[in-house]
N, C-alpha and C positions, 0 to 999 in steps of 0.2 A: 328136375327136368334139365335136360342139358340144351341149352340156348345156341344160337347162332351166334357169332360176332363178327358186324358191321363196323371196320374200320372208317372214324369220318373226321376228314384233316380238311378243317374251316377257316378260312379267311381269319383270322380277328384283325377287326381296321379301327381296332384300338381305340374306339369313342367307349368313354367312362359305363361300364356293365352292358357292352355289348355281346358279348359271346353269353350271358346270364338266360335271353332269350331260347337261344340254341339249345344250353343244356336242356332248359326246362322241356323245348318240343321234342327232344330226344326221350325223355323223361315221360310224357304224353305218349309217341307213338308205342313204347315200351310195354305200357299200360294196355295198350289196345292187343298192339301185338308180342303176348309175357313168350312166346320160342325166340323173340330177337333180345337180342343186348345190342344198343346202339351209344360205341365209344367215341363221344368225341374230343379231337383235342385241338385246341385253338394254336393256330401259327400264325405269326406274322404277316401279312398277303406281300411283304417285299421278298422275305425269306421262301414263300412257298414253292419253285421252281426248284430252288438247291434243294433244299429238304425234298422234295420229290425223287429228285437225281438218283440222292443217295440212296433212297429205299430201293429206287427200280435196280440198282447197279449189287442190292445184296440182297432180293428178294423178297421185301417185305412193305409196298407199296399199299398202301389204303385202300380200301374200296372204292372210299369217294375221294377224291379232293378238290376242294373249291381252288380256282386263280381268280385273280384279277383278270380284267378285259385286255389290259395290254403284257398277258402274259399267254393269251390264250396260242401265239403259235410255239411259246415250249411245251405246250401241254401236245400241238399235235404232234410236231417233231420228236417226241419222246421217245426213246426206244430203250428193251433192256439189252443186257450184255448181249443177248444172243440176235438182237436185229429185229425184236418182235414189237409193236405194236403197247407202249407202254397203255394208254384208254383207247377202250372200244367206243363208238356211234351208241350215245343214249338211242338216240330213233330207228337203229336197228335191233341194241337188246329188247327195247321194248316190243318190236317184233307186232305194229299193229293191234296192242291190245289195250282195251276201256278201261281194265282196272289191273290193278298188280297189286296181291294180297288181298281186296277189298277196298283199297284205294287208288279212286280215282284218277285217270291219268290226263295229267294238263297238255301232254304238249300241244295239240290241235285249240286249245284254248289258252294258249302266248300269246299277247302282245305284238302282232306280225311284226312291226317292226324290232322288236329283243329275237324272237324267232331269226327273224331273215340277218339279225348282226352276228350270236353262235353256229350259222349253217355255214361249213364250208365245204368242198366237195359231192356237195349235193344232200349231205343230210344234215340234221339239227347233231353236232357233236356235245354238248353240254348242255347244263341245263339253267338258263339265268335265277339267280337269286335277287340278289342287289341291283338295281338298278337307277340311274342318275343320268340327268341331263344338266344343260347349258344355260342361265336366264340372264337375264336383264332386271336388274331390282331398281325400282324407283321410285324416288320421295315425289310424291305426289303434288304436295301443302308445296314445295320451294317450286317446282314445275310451271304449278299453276301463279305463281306469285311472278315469275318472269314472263308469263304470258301465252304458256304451252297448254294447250287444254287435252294434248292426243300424246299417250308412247309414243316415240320413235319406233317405228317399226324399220331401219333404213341405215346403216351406217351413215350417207350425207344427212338425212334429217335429225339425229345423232348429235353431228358437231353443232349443225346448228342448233338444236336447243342447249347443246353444251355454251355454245356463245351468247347466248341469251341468256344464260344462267349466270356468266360471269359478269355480265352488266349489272343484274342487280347491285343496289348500293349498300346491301347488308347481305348479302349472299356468301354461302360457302365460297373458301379461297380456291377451290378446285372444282370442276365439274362434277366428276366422272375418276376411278377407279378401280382395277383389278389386280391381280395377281398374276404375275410372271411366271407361267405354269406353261406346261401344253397343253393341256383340256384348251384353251382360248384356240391355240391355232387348227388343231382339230377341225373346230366348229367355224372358224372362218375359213380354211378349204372346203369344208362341207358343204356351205350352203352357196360356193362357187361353183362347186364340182370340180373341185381338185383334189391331187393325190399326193403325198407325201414320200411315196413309193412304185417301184415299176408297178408290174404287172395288175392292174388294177387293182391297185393298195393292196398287192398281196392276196388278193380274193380269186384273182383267175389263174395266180401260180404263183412259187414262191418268191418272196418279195427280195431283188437284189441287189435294187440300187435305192440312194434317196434324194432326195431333191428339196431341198432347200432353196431353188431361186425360182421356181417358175413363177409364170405372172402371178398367179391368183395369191400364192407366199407374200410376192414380193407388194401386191395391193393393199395386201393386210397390216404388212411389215410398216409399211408406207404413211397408211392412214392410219396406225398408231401413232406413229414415229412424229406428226405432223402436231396431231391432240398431245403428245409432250410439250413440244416447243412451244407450242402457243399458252403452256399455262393451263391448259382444260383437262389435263391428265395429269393425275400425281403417282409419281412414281417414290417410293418410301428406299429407293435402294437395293431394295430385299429380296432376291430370285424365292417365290413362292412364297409370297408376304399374306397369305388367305387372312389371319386375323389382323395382320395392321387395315388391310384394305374393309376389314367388316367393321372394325372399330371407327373409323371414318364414316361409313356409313352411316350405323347407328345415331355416332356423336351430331350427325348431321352435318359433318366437315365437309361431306359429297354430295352428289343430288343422283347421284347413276352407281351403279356396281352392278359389274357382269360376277356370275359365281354358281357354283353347283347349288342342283335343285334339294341336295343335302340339308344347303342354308337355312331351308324354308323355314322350320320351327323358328330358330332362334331368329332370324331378323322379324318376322314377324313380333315373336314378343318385345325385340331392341324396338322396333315401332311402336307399339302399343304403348310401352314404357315414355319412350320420348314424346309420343301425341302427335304424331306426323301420320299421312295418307300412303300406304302402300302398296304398290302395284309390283305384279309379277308377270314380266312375259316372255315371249321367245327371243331366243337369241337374233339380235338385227342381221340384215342381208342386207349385201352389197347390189344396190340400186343399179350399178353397171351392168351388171350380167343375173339373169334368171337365177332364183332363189332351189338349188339343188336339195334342200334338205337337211338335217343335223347328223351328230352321232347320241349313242349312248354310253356311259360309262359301268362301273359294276362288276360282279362277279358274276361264275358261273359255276356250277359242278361237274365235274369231269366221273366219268363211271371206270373205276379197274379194268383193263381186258382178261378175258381166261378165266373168270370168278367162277366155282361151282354155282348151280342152279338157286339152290338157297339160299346162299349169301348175295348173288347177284340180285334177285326178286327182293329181298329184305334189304340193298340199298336203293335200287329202284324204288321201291315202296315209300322207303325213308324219303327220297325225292319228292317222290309226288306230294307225301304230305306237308313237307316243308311249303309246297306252294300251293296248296289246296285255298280256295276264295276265303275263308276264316284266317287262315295264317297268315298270307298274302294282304291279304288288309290289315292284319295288326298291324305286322312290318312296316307297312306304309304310315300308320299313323304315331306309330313306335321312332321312328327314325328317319321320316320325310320321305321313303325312297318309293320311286313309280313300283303302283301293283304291277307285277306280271304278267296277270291275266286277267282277262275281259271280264272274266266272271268276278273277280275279286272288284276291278274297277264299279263294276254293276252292282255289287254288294255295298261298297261305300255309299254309291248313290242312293240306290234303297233307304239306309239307313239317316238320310239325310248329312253325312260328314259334308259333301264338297260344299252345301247351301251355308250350314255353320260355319267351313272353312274355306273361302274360294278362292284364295291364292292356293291350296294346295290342287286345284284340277291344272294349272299352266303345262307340269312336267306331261301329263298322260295327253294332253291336248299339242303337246311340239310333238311329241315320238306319234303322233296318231297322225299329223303331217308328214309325217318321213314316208310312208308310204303310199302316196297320192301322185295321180299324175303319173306312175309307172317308178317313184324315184324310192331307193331305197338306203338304207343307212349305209356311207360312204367311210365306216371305221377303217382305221388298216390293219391289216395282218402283217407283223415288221418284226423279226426277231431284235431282242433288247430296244423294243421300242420305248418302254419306261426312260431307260437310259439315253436311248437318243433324243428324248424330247428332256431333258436335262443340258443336256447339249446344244440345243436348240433355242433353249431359255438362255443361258450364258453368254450365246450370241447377239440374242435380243438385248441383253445388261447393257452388253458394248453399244449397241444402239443407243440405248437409253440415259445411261449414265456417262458415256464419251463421248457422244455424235459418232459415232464410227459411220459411214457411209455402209447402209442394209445390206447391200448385194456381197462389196465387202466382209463384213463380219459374218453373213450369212454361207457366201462361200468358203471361209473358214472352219464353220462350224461342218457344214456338210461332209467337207472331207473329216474331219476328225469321228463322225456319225458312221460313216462309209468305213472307214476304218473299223469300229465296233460290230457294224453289220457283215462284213466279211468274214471277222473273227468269227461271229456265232457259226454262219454259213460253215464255216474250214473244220469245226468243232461238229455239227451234224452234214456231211455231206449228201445226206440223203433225210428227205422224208418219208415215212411208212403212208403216204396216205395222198402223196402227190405224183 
């Protein structure tokens, strides 16, 4: 029988036998469906926008390929030599219909808010896989021992339990730590309702300038910058120090750490292990101004344009089943990361996981926030946004590690960002889709 083939070029984000998952539902859906072959091959998610380039520029582009979130406008900007539309609209191949092949089709059953973060121009363009938010993790046992009996739910209520925790007379030397990333600043314009980019973060039109000083940057920038000096924030040096700052945790050296909802598994076990009280919750809001909402982070998959009929239905297919409510919940319990869809979240509850595990409901409990009150996830759409939030972080060093005065080093950083962002703009002068 001569089979179909389904080109499928997947994220690997490199945690120890994670693409192992992958082969195997490839290996599964094959079984189901013996007219497809489903090839997948694991890339880098830093590398996946080059390697895309290339295929599109010598004709041999993937069916599918998954990016990262903060790659999703190379995915829309993409175009081949001749001007065309490197991926089509999942929500328009799918063309309105319940099942593809025989399996079921989720998108009307995402996550509103993972839905409303890959829609841009009016329809859903990919299709989320991976998905991660923003927490606050805290020792509970040290908390309670300085007198706090409630999370902070607040940036100001924050410090002050931070100051409260350094009174103790046997307490950890620091309060509170995190990781000199972007994901942090993200999440602090978010739930400001700030943008990091014009045109509403790149959502209402292509994004052309950045903004590194407005208030909300500069509040954030501020009330870090404050909890350094004062000794309640340890800073290890490190731009993206994710495991010096969990090993702190863990060791008990901290009482706070803000960190992806990735974390979940293993701090929880670093807890157990050490015999301390763990809490998981939303990322704090700035008690100044109305609580705007978060983002998400993650992957998504991007569908081929121009695919014949049969190869497009059989990676469409391949899609849906990837996150059909079975697979969708292994993933989550496999790797921490929020189910994608309702149904999957409803399946775990069924089964009693979140009762057994209930730091793992936090993640689907913020993203189920983000859409309330009319507000919705405030991600930006920013060419070489990866990079500029690299840029971003550097800036913050100088904060952190020199005193540099914020507005300072921040309006440094922005031009040199600004710089990067024009380049991409000069390199796609147009986009097929805007």
């Amino acid at each position: 029988m001569n089979r179909t083939v389904v080109e499928a070029w997947l994220a690997d984000l490199t945690f120890p036998h994670y693409m192992d998952t992958l082969y195997a539902r490839a290996r599964e859906f094959e079984k189901a469906h013996p007219e497809y072959e489903v090839r997948i091959r694991g890339i880098d998610f830093h590398d996946m926008p080059a390697t895309v380039t290339r295929a599109a520029n010598d004709g041999s582009v993937p069916a599918i390929a998954e990016f990262y979130y903060t790659q999703s406008p190379d995915a829309l900007d993409m175009v081949e030599p001749a001007g065309k539309p490197v991926f089509a609209s999942v929500e328009e191949e799918v063309g309105g219909r319940d099942e593809i092949l025989g399996e079921p089709v989720v998108l009307d059953d995402l996550e509103p808010a993972l839905r409303a973060n890959y829609t841009s121009y009016g329809q859903l363009r990919s299709l989320p896989t991976v998905a991660t938010t923003y927490h606050l993790f805290t020792n509970m046992t040290i908390l309670r021992a300085a007198g706090v009996d409630e999370v902070p739910e607040t940036w100001q209520d924050l410090r002050t339990a931070c100051e409260r925790i350094a009174q103790l007379p046997d307490g950890p030397q620091h309060a509170i730590s995190w990781a000199n990333h972007g994901i942090p600043f993200q999440h602090a314009l978010a739930v400001q309702g700030g943008h990091i980019a014009d045109n509403g973060n790149g959502r209402r039109g292509r994004a052309g300038k950045v903004d590194f000083t407005s208030k909300e940057m500069l509040a954030w920038v501020s009330w870090w910058q404050q909890l350094h000096k004062d000794g309640l924030y340890h800073y290890s040096g490190e731009i993206g120090d994710w495991f010096g700052t969990f090993h702190s945790f863990a060791g008990q050296r901290t009482a706070f750490r803000f960190s992806s909802s990735n974390d979940l598994g293993s701090t929880v076990d670093a807890a157990q292990r050490a015999g301390f009280e763990l809490a998981v919750s939303r990322f704090p809001y700035n008690a100044d101004v109305p609580y705007h909402g978060n983002v998400v982070a993650g992957t998504s998959l991007w569908l081929a344009d121009g695919l014949d009929p049969a190869t497009r239905d059989g990676a469409l297919a391949f899609m849906q089943y990837l996150a059909n409510p079975v697979n969708a919940a292994a993933y989550h319990k496999e790797h921490s990361f929020i189910p994608v869809t309702r149904s999957a979240f409803a399946l775990l509850e069924r089964e009693g996981w979140f009762d057994a595990h209930p730091h793992y409901r936090a993640p689907s409990e913020q993203i189920g926030m983000m859409m309330t009150e009319g507000r919705s996830p405030a991600g930006a759409l920013v060419g070489k946004y990866f990079e500029i939030q690299d840029i971003l972080t550097e800036g913050m060093h100088e904060v952190l590690a020199h005193d540099v005065d914020p507005v300072q080093a921040l309006t440094k950083a922005q031009a040199e960002a600004q710089h990067l962002l024009d380049k991409y703009l000069a390199e796609r002068p147009f986009s097929p889709w805007r």
